[in-house]
N, CA, C and O of each residue as an XYZ file, in Angstrom:
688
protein
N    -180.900    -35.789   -120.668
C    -181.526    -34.608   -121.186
C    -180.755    -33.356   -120.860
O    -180.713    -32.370   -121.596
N    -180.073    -33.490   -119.555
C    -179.169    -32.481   -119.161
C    -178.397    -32.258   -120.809
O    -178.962    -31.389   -121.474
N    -177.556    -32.740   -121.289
C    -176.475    -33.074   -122.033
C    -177.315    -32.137   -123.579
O    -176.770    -31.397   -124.399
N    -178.452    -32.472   -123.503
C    -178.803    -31.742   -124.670
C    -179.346    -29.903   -124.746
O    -179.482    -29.066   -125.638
N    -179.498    -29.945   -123.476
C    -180.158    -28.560   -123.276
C    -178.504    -27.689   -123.056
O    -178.190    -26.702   -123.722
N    -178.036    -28.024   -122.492
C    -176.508    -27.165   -122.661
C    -175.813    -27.520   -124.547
O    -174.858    -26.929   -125.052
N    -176.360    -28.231   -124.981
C    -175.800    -28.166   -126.379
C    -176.827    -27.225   -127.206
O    -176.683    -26.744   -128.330
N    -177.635    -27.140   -126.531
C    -178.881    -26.026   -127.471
C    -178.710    -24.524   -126.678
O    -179.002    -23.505   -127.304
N    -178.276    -24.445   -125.424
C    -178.118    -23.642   -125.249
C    -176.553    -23.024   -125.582
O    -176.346    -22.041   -124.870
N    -175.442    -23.336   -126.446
C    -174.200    -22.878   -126.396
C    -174.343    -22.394   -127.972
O    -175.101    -23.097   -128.642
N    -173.857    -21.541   -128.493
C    -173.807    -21.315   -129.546
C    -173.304    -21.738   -130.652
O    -172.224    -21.160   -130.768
N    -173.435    -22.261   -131.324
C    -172.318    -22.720   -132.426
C    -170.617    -22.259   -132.581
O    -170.320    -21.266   -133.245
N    -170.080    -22.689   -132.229
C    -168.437    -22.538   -132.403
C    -168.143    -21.400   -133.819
O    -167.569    -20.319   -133.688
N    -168.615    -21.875   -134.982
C    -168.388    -20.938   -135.789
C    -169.045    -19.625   -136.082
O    -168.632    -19.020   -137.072
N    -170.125    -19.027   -135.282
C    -171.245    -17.899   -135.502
C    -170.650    -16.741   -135.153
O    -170.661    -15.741   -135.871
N    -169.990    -16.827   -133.808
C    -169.240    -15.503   -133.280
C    -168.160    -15.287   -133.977
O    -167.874    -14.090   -133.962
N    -167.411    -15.951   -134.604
C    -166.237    -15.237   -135.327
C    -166.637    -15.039   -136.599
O    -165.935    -14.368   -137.356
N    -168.004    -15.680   -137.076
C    -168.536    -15.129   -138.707
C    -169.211    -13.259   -138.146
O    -169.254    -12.267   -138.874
N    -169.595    -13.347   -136.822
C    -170.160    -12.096   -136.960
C    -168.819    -11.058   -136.562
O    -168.958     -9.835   -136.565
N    -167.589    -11.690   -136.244
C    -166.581    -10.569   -135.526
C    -165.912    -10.349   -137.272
O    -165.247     -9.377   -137.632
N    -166.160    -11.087   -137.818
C    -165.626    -11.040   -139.304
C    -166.427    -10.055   -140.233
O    -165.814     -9.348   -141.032
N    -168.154     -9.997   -140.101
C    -169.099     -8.844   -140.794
C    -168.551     -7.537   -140.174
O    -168.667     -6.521   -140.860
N    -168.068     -7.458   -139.170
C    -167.847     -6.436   -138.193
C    -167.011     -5.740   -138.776
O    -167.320     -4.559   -138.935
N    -165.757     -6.180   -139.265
C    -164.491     -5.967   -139.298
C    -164.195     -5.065   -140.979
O    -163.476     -4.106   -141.258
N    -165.206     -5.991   -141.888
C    -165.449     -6.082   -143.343
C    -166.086     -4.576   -143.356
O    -165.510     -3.675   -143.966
N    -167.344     -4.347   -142.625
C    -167.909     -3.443   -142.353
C    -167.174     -2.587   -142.469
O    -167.065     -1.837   -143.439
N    -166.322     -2.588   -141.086
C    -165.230     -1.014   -140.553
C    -164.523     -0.868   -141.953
O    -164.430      0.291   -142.358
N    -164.004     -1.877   -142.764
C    -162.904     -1.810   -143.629
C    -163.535     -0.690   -144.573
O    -162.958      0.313   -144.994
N    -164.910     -1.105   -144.823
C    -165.403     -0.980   -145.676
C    -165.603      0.771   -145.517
O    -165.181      1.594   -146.329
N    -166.269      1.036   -144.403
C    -166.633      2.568   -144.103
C    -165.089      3.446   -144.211
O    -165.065      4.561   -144.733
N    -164.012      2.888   -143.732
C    -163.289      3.401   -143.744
C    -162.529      3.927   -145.179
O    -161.983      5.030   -145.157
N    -162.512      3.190   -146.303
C    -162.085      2.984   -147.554
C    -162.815      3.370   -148.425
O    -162.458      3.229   -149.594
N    -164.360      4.122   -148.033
C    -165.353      4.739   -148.629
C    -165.105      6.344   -148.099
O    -165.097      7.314   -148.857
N    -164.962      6.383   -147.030
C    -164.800      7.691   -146.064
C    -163.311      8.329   -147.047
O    -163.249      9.463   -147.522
N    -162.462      7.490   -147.135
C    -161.068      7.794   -147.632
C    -161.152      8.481   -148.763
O    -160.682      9.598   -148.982
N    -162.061      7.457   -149.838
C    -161.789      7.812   -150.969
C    -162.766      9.115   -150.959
O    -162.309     10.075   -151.580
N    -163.808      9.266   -150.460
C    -165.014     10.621   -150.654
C    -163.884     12.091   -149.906
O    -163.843     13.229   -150.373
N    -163.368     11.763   -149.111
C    -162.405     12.772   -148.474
C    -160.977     12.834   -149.741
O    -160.143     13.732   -149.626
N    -160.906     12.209   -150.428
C    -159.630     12.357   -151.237
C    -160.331     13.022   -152.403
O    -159.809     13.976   -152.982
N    -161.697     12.449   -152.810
C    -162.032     12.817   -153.871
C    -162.281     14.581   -153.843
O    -161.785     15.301   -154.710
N    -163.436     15.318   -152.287
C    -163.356     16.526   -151.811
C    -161.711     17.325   -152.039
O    -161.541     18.467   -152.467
N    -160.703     16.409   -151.642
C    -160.063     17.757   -151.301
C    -159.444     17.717   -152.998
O    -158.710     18.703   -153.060
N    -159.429     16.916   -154.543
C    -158.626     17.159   -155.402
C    -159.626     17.693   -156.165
O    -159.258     18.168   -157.239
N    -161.318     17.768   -155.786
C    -161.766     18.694   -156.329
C    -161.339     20.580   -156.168
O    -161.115     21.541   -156.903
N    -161.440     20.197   -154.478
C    -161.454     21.399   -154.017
C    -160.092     22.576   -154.675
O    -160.244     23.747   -155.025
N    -158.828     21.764   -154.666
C    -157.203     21.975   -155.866
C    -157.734     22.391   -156.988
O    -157.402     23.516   -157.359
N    -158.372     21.870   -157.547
C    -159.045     21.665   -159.095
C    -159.375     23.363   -158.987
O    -158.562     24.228   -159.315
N    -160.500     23.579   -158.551
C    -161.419     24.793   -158.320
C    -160.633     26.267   -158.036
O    -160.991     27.389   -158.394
N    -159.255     25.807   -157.152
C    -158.427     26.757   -156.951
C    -157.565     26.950   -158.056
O    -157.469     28.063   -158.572
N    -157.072     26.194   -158.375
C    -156.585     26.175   -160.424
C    -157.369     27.046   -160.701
O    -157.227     28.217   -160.349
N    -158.240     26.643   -161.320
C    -159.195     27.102   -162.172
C    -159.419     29.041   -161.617
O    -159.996     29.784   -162.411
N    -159.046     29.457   -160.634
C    -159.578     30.413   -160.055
C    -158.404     31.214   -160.195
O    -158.521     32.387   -160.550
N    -157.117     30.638   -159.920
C    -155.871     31.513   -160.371
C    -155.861     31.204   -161.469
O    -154.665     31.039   -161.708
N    -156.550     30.952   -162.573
C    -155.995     30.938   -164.107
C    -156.827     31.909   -164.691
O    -156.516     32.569   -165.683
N    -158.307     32.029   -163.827
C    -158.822     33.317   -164.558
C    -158.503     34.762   -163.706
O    -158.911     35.787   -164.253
N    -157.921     34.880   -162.628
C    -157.473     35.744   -161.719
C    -156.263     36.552   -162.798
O    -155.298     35.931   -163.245
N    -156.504     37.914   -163.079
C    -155.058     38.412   -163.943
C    -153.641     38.061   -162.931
O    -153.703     38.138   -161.704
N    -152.480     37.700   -163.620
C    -151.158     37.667   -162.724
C    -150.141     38.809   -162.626
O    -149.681     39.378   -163.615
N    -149.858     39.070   -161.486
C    -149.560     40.346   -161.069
C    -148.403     40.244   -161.440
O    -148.186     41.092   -162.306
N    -147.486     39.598   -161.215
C    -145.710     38.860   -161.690
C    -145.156     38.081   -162.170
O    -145.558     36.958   -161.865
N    -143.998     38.125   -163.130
C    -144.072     36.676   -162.711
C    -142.789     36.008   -162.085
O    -142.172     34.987   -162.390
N    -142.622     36.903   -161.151
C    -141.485     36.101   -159.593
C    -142.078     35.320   -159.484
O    -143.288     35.267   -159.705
N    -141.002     34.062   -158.913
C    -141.967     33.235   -158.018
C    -142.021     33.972   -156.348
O    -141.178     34.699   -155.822
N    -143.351     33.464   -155.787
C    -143.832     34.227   -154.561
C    -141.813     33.833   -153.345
O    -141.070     32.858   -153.455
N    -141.705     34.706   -152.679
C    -140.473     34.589   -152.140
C    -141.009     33.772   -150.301
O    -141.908     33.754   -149.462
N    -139.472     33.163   -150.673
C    -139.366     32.170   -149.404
C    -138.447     32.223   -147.974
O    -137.245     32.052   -147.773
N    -139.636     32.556   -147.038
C    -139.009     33.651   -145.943
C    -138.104     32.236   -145.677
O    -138.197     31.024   -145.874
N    -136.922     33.481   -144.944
C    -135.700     32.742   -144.615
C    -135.025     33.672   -144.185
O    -135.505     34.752   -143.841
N    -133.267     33.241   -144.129
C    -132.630     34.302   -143.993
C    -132.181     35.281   -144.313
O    -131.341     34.865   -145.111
N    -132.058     36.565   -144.310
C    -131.429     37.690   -145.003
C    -130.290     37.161   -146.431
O    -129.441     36.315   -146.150
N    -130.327     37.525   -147.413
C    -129.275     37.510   -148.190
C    -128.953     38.782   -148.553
O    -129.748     39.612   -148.994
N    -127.504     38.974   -148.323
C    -126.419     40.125   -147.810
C    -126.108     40.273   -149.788
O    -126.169     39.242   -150.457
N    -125.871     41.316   -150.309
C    -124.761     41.059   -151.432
C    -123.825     42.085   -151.206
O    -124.355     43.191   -151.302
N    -122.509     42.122   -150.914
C    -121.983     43.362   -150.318
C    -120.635     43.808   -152.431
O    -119.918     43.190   -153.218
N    -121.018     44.801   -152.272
C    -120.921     45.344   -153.355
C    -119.553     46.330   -153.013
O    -119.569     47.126   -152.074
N    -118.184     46.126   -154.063
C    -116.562     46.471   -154.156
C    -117.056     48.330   -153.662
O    -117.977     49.044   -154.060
N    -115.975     48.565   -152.682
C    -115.754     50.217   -152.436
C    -116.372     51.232   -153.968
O    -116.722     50.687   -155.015
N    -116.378     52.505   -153.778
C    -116.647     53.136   -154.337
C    -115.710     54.512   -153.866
O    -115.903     54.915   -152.720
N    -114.890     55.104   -154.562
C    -114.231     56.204   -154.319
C    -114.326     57.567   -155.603
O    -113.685     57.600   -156.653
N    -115.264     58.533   -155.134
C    -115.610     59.530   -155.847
C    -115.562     61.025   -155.519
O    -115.655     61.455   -154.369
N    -115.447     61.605   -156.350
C    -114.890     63.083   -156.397
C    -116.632     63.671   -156.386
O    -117.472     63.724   -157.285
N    -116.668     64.032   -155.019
C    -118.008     65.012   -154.986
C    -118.345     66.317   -155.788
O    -117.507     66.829   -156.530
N    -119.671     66.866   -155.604
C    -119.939     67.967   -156.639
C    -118.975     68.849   -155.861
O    -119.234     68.810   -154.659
N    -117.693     69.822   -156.239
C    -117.140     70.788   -155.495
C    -117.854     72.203   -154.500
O    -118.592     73.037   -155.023
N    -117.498     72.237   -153.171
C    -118.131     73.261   -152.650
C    -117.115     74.407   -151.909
O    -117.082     75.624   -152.094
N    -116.376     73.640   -151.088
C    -114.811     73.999   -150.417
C    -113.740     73.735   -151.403
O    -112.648     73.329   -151.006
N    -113.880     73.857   -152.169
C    -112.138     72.966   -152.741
C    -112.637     71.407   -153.110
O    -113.635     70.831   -152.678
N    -111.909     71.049   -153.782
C    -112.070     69.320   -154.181
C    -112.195     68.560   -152.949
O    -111.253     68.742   -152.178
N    -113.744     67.182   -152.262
C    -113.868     66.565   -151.986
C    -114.026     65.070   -152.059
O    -114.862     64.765   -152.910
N    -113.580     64.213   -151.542
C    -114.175     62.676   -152.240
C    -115.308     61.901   -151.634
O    -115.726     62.362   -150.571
N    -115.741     61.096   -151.972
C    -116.268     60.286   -150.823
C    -115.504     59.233   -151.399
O    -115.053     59.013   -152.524
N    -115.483     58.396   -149.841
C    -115.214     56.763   -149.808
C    -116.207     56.092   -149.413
O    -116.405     56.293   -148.215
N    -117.323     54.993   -150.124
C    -117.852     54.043   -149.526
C    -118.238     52.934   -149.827
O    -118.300     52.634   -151.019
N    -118.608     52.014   -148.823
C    -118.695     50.194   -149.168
C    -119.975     50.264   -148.912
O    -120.380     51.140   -148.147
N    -120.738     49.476   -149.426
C    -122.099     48.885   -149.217
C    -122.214     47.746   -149.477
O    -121.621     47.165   -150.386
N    -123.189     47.153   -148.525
C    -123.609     45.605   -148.696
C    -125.436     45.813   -149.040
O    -126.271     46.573   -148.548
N    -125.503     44.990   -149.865
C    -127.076     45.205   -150.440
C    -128.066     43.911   -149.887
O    -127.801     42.735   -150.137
N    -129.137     44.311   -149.168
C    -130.148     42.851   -148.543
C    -130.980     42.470   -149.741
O    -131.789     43.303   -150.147
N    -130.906     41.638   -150.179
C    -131.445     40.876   -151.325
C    -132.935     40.035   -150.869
O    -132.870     39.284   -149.895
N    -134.295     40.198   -151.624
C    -134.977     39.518   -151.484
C    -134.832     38.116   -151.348
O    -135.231     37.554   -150.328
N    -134.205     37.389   -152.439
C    -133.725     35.738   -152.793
C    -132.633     35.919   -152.959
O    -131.948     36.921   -153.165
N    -132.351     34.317   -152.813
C    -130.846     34.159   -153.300
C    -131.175     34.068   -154.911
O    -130.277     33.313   -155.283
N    -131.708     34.299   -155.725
C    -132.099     34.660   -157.058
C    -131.886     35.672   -157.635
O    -131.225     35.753   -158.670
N    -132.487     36.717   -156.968
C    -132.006     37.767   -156.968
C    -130.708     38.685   -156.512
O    -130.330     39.782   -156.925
N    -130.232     37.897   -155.605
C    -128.843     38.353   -155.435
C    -127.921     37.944   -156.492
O    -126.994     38.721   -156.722
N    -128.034     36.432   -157.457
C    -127.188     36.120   -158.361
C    -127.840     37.182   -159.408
O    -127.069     37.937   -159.999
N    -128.721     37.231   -159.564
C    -129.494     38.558   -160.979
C    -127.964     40.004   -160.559
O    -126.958     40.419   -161.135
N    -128.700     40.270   -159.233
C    -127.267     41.698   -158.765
C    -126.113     41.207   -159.140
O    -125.451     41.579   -160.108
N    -125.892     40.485   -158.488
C    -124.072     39.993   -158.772
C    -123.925     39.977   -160.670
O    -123.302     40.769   -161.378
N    -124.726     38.805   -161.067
C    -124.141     38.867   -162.844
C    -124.306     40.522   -163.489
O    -123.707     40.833   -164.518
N    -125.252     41.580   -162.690
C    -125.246     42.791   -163.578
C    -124.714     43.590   -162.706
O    -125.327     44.555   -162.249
N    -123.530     43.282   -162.382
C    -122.885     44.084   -160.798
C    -122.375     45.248   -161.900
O    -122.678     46.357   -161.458
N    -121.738     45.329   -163.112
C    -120.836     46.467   -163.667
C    -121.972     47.349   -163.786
O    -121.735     48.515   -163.470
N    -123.432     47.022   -164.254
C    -124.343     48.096   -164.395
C    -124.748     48.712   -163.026
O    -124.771     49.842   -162.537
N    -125.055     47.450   -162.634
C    -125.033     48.357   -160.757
C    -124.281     49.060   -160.335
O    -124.690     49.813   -159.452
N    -122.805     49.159   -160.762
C    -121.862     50.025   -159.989
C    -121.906     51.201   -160.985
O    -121.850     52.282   -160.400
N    -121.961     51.260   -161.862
C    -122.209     52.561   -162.856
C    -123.525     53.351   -162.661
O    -123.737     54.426   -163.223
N    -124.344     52.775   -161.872
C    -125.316     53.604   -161.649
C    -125.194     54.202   -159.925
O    -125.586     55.284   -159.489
N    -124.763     53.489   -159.457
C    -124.245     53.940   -158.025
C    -123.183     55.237   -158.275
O    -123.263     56.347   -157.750
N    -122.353     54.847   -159.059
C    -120.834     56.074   -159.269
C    -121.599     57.506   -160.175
O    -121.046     58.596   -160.028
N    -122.622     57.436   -160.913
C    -123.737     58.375   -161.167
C    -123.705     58.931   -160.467
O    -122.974     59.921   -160.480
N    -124.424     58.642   -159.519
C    -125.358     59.294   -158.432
C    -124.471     59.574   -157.136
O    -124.543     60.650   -156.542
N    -123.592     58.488   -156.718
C    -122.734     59.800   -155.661
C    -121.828     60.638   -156.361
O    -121.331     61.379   -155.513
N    -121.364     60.893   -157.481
C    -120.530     61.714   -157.959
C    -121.824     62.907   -158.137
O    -121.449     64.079   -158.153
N    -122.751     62.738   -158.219
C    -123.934     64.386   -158.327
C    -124.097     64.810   -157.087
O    -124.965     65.671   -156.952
N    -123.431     64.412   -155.971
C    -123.780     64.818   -154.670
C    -122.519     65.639   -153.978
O    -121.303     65.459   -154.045
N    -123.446     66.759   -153.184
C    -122.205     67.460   -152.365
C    -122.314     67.073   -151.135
O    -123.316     66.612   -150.589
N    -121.164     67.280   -150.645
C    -120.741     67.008   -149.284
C    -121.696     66.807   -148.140
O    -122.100     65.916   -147.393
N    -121.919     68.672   -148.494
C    -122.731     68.998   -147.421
C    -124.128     68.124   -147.216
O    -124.789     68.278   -146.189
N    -124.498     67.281   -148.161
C    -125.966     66.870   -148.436
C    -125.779     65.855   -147.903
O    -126.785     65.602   -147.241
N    -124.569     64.596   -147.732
C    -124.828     63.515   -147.092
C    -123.744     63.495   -146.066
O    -123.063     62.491   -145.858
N    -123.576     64.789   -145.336
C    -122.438     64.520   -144.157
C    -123.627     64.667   -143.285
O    -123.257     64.621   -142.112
N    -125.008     64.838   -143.399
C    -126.073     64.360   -141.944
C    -126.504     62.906   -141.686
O    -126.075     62.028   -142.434
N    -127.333     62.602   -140.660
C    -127.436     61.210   -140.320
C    -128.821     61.117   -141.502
O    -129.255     60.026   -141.872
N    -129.312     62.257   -141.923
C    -130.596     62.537   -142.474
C    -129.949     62.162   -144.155
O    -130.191     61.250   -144.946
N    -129.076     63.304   -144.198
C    -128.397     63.251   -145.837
C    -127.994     61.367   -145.888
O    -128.074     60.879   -147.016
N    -127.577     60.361   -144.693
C    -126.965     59.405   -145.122
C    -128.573     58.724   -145.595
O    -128.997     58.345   -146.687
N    -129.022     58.764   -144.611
C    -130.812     57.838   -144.739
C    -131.119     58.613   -146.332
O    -131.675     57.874   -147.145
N    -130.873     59.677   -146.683
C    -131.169     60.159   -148.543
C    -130.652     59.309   -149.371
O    -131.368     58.844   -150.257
N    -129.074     58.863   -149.236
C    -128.553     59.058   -149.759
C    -128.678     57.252   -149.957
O    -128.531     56.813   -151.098
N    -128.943     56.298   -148.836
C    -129.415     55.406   -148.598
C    -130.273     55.399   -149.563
O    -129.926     55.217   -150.730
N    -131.756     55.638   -149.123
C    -133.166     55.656   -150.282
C    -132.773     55.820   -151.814
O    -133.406     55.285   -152.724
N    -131.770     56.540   -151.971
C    -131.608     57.198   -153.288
C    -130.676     55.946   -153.907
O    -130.941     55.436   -154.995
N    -129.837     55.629   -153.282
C    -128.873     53.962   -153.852
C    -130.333     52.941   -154.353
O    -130.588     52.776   -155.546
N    -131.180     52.330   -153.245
C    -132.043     51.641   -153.319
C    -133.204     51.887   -154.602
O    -133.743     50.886   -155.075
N    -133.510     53.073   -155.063
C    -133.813     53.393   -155.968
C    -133.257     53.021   -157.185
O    -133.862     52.544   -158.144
N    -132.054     53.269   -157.092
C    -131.280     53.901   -158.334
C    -130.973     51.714   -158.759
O    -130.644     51.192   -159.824
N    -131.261     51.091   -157.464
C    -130.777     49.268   -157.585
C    -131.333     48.953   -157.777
O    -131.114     47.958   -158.469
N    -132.857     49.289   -157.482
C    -134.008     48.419   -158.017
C    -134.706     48.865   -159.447
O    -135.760     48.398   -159.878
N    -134.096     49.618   -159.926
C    -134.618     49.740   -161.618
C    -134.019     48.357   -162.075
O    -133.016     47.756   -161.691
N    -134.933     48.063   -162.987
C    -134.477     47.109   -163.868
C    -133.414     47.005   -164.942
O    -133.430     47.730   -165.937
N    -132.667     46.260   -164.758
C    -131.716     46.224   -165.489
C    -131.455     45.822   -167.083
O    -130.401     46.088   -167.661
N    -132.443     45.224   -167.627
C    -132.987     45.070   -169.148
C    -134.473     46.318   -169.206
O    -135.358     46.603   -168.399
N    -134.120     46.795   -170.614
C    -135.646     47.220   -170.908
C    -136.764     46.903   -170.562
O    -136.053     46.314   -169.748
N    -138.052     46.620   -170.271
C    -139.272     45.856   -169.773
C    -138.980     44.906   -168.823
O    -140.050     44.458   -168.409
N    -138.005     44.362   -168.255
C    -137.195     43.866   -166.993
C    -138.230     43.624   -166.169
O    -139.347     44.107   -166.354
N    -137.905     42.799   -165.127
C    -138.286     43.258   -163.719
C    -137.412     43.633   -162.837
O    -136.302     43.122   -162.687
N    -138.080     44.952   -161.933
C    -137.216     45.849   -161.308
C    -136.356     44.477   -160.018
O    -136.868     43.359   -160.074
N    -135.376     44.629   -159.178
C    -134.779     44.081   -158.542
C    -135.797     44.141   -156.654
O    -136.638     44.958   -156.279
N    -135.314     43.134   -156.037
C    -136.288     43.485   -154.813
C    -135.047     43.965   -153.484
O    -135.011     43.514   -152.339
N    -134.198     44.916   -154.054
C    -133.461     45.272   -152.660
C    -134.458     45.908   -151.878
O    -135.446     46.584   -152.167
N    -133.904     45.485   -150.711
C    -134.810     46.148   -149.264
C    -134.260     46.708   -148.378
O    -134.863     46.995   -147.344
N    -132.938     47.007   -148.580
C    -131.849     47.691   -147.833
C    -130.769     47.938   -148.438
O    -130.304     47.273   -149.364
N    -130.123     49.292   -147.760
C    -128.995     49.007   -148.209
C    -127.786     49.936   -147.339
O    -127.931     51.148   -147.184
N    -126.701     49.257   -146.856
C    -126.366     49.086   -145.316
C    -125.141     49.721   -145.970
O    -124.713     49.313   -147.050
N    -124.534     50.820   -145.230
C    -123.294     51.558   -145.136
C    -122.296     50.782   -144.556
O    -122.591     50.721   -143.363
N    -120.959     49.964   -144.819
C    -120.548     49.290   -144.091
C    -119.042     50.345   -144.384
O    -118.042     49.771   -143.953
N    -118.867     51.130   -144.743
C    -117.305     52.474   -144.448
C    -118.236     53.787   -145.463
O    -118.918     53.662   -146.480
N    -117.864     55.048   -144.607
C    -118.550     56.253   -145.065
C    -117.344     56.900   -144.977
O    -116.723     56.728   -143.928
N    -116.793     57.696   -145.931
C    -115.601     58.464   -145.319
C    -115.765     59.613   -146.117
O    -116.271     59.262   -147.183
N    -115.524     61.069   -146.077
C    -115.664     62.279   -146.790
C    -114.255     62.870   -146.743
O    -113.793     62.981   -145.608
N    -113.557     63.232   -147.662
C    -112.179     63.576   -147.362
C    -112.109     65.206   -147.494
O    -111.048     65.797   -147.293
């Protein structure tokens, strides 16, 4: 009788691994439901943001710019006969231009002859006396940056210089 009460008391060989198996099916299961309800949330949530920049008016159409490193475009000397005050003056100078993108630096570079014709404008209208201060150079600075970021086609978009760096100043 011994022999039978330890066979009624042991469990069946196959019960515990049918229930480590519901177990398992289970987890699979929550997990692959959880997945898809979390995948489904976030391509609604995309969806909704679409939909929200398409009725939003668009301010540009740059694409939004990608911080990084400075892009330099350094732009050929310039040698010009100032407005006369003393007797005939020149200026000599080089500039390098900080470019939003490298996009925009190839835009500067392919319309570099219009860029430099509008630069040789504008220091040839200037006297001496106006940009031999550290004040007249910071003018004379603002006033380049101006004169670079007009657009270079009719209805265009204007250019995004953000500097623009004196690299030789000379007044003769």
């Amino acid at each position: 009788m011994k022999a039978d009460a330890k066979a009624e008391a042991a469990p069946p060989a196959g019960g515990g691994s049918k229930k480590k198996l519901i177990i398992i099916l289970a987890a699979v299961l929550v997990l692959v439901l959880g997945g898809g309800a979390g995948a489904y949330f976030m391509l609604k949530g995309d969806s909704s943001e679409e939909h929200a920049e398409e009725k939003a008016p668009k301010k540009s159409k740059k694409p939004a710019k990608k911080a990084g490193p400075p892009v330099y475009v350094p732009v050929d000397q310039f040698v010009v006969n100032l407005q006369p005050e003393n007797g005939e003056q020149y200026l000599q100078l080089a500039i390098t231009l900080q470019a939003g993108s490298l996009e925009e630096s190839e835009v500067i570079k392919t319309n570099m002859p219009k860029l430099r014709s509008r630069i040789l404008l504008l220091l040839s209208s200037k006297h001496a006396s106006e940009i031999n201060t550290p004040e007249g150079k910071e003018q004379l600075s603002k006033d380049i940056m101006e004169a670079v970021n007009q657009p270079f086609e009719k209805g265009g978009e204007p250019q995004e210089v953000s500097e623009v760096l004196f690299t030789a100043f000379i007044i003769q």
